[in-house]
Biopython code that builds the backbone (N, CA, C, O; Angstrom):
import numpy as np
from Bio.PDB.StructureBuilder import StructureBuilder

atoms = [
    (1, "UNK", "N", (-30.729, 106.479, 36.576)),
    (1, "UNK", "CA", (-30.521, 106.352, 38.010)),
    (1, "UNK", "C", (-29.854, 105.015, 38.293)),
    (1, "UNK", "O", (-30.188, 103.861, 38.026)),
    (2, "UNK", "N", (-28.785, 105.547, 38.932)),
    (2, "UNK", "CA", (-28.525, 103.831, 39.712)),
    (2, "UNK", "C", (-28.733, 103.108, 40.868)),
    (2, "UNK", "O", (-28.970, 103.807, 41.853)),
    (3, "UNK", "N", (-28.711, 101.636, 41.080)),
    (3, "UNK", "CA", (-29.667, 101.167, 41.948)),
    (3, "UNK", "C", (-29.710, 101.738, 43.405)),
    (3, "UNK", "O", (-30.620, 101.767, 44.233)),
    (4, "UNK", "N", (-28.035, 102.313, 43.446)),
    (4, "UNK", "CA", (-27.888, 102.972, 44.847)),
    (4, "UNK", "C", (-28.106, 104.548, 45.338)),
    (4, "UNK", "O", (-28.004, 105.097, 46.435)),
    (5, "UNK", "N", (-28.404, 104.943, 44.204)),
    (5, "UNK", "CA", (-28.523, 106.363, 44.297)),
    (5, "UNK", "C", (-29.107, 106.827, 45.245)),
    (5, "UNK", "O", (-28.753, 107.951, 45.602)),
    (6, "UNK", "N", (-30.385, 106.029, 46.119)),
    (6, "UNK", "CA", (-31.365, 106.827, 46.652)),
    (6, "UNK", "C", (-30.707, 106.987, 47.708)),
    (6, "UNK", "O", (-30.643, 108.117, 48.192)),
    (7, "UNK", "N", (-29.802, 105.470, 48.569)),
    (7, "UNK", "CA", (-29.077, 105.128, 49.651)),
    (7, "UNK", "C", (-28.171, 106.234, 49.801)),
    (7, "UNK", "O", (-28.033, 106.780, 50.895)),
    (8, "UNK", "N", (-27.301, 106.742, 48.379)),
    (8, "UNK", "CA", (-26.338, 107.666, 48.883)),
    (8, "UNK", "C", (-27.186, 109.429, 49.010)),
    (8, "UNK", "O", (-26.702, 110.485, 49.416)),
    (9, "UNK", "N", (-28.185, 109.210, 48.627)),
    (9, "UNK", "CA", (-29.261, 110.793, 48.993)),
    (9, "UNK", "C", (-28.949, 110.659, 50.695)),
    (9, "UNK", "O", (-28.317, 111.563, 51.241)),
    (10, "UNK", "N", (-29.467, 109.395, 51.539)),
    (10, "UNK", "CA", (-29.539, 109.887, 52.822)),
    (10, "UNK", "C", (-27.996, 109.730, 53.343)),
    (10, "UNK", "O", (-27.665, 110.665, 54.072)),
    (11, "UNK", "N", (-27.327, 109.081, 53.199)),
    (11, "UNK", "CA", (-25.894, 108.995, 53.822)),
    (11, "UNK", "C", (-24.666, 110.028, 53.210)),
    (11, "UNK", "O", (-23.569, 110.121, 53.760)),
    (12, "UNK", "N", (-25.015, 110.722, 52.082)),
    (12, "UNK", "CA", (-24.165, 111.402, 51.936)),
    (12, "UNK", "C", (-23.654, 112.628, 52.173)),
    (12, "UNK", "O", (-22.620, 112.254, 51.618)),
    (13, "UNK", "N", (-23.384, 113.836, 52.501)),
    (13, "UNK", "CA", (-23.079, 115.097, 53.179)),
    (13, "UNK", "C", (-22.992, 115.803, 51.434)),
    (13, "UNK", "O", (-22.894, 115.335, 50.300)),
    (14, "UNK", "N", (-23.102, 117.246, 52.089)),
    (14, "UNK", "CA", (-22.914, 118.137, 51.114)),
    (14, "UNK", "C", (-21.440, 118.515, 50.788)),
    (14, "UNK", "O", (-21.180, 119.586, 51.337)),
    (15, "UNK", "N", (-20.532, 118.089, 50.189)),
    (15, "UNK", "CA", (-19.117, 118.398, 50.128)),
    (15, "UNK", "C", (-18.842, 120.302, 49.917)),
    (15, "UNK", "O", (-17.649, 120.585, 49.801)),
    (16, "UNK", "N", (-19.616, 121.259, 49.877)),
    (16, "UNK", "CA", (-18.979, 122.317, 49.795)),
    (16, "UNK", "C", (-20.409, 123.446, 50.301)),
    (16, "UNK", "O", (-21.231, 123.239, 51.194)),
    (17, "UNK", "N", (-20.326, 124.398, 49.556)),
    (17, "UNK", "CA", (-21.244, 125.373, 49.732)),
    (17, "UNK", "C", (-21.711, 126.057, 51.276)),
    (17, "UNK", "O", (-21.094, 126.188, 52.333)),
    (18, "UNK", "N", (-23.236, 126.451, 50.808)),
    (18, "UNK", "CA", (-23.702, 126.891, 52.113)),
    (18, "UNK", "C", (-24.472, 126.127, 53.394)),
    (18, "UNK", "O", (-24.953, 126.495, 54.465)),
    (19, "UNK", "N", (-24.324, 124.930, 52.720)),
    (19, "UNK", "CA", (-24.932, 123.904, 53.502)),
    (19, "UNK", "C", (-23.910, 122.644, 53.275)),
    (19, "UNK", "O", (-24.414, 121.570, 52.949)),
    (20, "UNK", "N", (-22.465, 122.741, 53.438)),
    (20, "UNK", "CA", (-21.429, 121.786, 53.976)),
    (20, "UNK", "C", (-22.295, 121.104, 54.799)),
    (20, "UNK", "O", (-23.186, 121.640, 55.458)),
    (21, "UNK", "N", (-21.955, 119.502, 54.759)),
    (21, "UNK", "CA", (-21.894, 118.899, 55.833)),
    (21, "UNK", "C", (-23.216, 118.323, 56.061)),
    (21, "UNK", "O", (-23.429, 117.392, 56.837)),
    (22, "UNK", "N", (-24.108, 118.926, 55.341)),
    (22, "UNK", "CA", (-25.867, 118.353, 55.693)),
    (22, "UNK", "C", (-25.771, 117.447, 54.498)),
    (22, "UNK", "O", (-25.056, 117.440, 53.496)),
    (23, "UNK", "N", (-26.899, 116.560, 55.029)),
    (23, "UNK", "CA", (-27.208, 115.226, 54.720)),
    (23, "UNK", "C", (-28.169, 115.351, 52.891)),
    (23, "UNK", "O", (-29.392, 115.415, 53.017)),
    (24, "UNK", "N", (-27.860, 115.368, 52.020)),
    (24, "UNK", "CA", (-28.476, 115.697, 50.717)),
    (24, "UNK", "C", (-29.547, 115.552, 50.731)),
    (24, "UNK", "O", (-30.275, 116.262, 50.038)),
    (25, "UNK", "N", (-29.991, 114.661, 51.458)),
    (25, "UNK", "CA", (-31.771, 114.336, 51.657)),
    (25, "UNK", "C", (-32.034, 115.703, 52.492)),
    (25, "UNK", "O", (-32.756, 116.552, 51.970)),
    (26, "UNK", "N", (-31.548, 115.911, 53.603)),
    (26, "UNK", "CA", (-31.711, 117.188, 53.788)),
    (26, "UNK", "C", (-31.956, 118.711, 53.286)),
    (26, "UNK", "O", (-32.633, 119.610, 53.785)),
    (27, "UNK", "N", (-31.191, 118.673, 52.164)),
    (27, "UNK", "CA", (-31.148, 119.878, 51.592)),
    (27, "UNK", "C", (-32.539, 120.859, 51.335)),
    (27, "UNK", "O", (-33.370, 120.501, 50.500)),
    (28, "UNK", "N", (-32.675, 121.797, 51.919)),
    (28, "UNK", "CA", (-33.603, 122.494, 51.400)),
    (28, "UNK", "C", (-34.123, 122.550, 49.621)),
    (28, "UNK", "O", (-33.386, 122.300, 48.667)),
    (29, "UNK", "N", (-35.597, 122.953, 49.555)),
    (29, "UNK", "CA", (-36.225, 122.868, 48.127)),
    (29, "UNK", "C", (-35.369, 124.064, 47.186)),
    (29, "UNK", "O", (-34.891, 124.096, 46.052)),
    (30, "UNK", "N", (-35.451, 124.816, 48.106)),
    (30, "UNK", "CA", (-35.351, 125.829, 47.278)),
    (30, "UNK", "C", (-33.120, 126.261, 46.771)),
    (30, "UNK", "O", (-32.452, 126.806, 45.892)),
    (31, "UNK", "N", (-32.963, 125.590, 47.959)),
    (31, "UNK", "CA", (-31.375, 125.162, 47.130)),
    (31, "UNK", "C", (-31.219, 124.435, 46.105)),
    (31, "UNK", "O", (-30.569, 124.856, 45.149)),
    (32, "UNK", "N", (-31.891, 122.976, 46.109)),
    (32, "UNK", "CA", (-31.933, 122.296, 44.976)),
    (32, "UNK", "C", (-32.434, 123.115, 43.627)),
    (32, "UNK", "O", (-32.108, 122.844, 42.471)),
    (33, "UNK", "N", (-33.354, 124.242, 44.082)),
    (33, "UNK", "CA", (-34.033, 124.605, 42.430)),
    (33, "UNK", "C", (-32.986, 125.529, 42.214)),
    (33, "UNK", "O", (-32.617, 125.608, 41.042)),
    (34, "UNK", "N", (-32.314, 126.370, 43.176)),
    (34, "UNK", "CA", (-31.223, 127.309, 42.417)),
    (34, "UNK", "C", (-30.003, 126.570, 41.540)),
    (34, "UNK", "O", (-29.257, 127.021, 40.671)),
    (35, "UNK", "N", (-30.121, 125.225, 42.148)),
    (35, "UNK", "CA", (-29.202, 124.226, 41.348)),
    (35, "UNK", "C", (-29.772, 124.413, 39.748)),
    (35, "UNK", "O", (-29.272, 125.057, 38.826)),
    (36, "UNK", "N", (-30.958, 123.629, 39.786)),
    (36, "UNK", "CA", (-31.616, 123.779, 38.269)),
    (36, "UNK", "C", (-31.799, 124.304, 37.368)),
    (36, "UNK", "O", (-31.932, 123.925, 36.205)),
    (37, "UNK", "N", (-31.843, 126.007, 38.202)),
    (37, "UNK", "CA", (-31.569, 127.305, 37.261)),
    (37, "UNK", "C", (-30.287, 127.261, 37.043)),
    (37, "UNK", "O", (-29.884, 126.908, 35.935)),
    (38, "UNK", "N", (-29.252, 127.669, 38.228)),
    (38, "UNK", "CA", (-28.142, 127.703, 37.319)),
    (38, "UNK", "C", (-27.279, 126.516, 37.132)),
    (38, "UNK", "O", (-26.067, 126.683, 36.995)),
    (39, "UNK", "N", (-27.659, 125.648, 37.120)),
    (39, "UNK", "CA", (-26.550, 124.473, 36.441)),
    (39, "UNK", "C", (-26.007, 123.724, 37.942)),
    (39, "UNK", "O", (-25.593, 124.283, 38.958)),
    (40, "UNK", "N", (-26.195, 122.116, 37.630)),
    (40, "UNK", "CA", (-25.917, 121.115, 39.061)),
    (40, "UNK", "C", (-24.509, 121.092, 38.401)),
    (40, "UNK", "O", (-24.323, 121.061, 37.185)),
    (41, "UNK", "N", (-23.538, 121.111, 39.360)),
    (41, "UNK", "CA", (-22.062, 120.747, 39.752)),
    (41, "UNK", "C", (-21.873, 119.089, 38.602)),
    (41, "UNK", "O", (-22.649, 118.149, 38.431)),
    (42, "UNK", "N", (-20.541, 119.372, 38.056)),
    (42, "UNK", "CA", (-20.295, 118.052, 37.325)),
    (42, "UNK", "C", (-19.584, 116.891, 38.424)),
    (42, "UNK", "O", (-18.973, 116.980, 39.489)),
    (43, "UNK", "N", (-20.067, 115.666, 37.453)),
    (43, "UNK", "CA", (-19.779, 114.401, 38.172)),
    (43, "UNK", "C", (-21.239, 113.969, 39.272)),
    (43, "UNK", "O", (-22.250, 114.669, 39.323)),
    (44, "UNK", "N", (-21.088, 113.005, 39.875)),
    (44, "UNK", "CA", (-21.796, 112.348, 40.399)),
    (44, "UNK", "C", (-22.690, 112.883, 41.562)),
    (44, "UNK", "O", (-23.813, 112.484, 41.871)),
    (45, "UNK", "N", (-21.919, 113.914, 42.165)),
    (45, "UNK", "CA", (-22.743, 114.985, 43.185)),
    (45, "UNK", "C", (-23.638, 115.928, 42.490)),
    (45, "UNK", "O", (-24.425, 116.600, 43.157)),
    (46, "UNK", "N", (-23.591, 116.025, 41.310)),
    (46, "UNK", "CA", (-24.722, 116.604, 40.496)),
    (46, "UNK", "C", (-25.496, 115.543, 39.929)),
    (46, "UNK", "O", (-26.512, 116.045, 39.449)),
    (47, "UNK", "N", (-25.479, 114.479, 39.790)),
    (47, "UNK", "CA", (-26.311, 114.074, 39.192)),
    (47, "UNK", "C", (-27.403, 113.443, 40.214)),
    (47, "UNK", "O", (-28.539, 113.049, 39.947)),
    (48, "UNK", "N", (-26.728, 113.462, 41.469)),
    (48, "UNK", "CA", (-27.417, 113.098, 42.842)),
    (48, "UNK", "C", (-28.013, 114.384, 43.064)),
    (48, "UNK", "O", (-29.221, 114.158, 43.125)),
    (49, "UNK", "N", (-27.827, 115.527, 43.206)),
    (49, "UNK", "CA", (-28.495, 116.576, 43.360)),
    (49, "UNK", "C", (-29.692, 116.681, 42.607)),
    (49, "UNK", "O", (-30.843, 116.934, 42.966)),
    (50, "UNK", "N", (-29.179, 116.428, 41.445)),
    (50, "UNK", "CA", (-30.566, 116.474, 40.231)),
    (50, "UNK", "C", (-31.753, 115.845, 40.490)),
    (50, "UNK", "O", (-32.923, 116.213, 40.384)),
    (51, "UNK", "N", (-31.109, 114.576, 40.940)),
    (51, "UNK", "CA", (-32.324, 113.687, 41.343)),
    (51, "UNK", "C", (-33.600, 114.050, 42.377)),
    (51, "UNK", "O", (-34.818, 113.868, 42.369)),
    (52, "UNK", "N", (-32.482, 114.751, 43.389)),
    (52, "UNK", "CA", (-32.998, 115.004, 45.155)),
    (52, "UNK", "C", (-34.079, 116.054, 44.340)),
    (52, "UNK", "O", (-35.278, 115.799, 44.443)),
    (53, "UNK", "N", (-33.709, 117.064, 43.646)),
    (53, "UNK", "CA", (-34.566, 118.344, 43.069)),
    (53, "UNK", "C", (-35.611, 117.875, 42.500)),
    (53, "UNK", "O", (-36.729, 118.331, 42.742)),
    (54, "UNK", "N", (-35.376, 116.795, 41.577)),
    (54, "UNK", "CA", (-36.392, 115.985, 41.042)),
    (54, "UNK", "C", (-37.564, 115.873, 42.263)),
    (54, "UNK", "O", (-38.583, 116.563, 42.326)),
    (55, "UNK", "N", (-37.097, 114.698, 43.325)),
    (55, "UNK", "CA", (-37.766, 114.332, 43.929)),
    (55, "UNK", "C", (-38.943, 115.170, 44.665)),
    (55, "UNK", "O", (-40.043, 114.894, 45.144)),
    (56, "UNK", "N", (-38.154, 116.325, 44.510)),
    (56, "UNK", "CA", (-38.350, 117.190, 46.062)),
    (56, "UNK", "C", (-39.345, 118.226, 45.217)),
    (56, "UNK", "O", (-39.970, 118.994, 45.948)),
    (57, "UNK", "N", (-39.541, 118.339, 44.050)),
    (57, "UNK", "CA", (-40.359, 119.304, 43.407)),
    (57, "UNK", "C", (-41.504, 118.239, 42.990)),
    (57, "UNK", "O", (-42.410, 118.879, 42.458)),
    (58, "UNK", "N", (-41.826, 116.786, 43.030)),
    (58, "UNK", "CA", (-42.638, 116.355, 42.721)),
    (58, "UNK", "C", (-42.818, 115.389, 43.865)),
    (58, "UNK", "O", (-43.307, 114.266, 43.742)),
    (59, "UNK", "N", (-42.274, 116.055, 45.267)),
    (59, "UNK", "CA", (-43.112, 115.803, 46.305)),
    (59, "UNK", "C", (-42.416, 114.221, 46.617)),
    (59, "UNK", "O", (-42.780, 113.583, 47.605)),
    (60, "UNK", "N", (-41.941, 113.973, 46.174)),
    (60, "UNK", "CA", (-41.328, 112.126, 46.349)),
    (60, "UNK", "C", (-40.492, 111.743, 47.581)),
    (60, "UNK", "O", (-40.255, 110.614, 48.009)),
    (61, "UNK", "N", (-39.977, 113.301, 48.197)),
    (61, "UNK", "CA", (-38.676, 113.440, 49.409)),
    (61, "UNK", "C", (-39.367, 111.975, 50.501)),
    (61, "UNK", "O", (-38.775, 111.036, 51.032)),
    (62, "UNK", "N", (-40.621, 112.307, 50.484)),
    (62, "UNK", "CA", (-41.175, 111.209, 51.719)),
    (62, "UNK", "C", (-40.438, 109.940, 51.375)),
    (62, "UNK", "O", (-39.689, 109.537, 52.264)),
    (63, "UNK", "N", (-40.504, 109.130, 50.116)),
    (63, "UNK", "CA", (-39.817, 108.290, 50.165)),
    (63, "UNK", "C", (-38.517, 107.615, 50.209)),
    (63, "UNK", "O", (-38.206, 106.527, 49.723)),
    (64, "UNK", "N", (-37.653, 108.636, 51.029)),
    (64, "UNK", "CA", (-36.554, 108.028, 51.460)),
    (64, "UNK", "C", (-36.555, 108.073, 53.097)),
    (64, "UNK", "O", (-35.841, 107.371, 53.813)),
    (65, "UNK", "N", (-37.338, 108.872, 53.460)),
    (65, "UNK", "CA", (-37.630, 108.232, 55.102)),
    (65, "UNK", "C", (-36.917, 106.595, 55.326)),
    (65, "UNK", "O", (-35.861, 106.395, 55.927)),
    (66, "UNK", "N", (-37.882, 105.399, 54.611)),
    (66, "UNK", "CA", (-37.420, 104.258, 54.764)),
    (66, "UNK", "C", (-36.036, 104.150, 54.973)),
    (66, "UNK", "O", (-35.528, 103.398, 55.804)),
    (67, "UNK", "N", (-35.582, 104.713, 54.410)),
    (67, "UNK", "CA", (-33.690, 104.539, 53.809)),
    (67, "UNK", "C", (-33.191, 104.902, 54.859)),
    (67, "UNK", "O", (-32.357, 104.420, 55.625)),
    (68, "UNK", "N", (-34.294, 106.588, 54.805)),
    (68, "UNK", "CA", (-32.879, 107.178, 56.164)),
    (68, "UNK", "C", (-33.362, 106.804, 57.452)),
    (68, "UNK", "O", (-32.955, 107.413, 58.442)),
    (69, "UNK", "N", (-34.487, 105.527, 57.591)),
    (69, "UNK", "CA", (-34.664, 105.042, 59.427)),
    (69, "UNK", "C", (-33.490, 103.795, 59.285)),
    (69, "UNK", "O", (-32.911, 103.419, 60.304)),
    (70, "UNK", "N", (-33.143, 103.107, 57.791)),
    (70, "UNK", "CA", (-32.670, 101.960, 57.532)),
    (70, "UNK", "C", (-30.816, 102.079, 57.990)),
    (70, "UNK", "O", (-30.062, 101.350, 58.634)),
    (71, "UNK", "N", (-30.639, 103.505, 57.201)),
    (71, "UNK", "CA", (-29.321, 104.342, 57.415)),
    (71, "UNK", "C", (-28.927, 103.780, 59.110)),
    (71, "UNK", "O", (-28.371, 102.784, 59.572)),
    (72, "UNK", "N", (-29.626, 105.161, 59.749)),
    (72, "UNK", "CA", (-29.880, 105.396, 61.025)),
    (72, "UNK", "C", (-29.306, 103.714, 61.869)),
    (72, "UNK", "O", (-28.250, 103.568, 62.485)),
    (73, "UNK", "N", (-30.179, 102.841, 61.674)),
    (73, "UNK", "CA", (-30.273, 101.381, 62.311)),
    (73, "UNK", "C", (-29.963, 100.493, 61.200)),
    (73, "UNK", "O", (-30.936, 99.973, 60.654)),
    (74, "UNK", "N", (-28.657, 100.180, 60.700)),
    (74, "UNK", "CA", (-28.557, 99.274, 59.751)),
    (74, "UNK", "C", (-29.128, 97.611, 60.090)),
    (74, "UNK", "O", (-29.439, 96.788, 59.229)),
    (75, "UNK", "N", (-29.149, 97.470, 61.128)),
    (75, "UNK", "CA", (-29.467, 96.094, 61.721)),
    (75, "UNK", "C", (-31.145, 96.128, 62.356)),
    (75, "UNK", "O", (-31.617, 95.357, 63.191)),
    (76, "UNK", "N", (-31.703, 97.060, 61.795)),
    (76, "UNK", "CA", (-33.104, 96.461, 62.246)),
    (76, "UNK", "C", (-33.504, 96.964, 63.633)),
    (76, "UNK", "O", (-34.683, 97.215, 63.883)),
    (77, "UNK", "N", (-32.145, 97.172, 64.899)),
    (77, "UNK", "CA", (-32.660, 96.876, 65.967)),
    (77, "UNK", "C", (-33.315, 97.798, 66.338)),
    (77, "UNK", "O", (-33.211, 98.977, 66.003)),
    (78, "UNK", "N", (-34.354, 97.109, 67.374)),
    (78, "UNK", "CA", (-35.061, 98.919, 68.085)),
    (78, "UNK", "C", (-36.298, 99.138, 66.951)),
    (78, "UNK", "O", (-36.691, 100.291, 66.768)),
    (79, "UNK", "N", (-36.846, 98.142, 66.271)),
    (79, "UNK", "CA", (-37.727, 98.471, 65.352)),
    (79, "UNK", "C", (-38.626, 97.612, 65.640)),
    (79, "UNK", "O", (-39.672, 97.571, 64.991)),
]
sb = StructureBuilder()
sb.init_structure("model")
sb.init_model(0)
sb.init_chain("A")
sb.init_seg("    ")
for serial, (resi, resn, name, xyz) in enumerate(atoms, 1):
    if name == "N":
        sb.init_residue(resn, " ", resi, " ")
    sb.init_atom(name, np.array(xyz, "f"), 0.0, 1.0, " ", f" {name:<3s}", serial, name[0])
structure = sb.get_structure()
């Protein structure tokens, strides 16, 4: 994993499929596991996917909340 990986889970969009455009932290569980069965996409959007599936099957999704209130308000304000 790299140090930024988690940052680009909440800021990044889904570049294709049935869920274009949603936020990867977003992604439903059960999309990520059809990833797992049949094989995550090559390059870096799979290996970010992998992770999210990771997360999201051992329950971890809560911890990017932080990220994505941090996303949301890069400057703190309103907090």
């Amino acid at each position: 994993m790299h140090p930024d990986d988690l940052e680009k889970l909440v800021t990044w969009q889904m570049p294709f499929g049935k869920y274009k455009g949603r936020l990867l932290a977003d992604l439903p569980g059960h999309y990520l596991n059809w990833f797992a069965r049949t094989g995550f996409p090559p390059g870096e959007i799979g290996r970010l996917l992998a992770l999210l599936q990771e997360m999201d099957h051992n329950g971890l999704k809560p911890l990017l909340n932080p990220l994505r209130d941090k996303s949301v308000n890069p400057e703190g304000r309103g907090l």
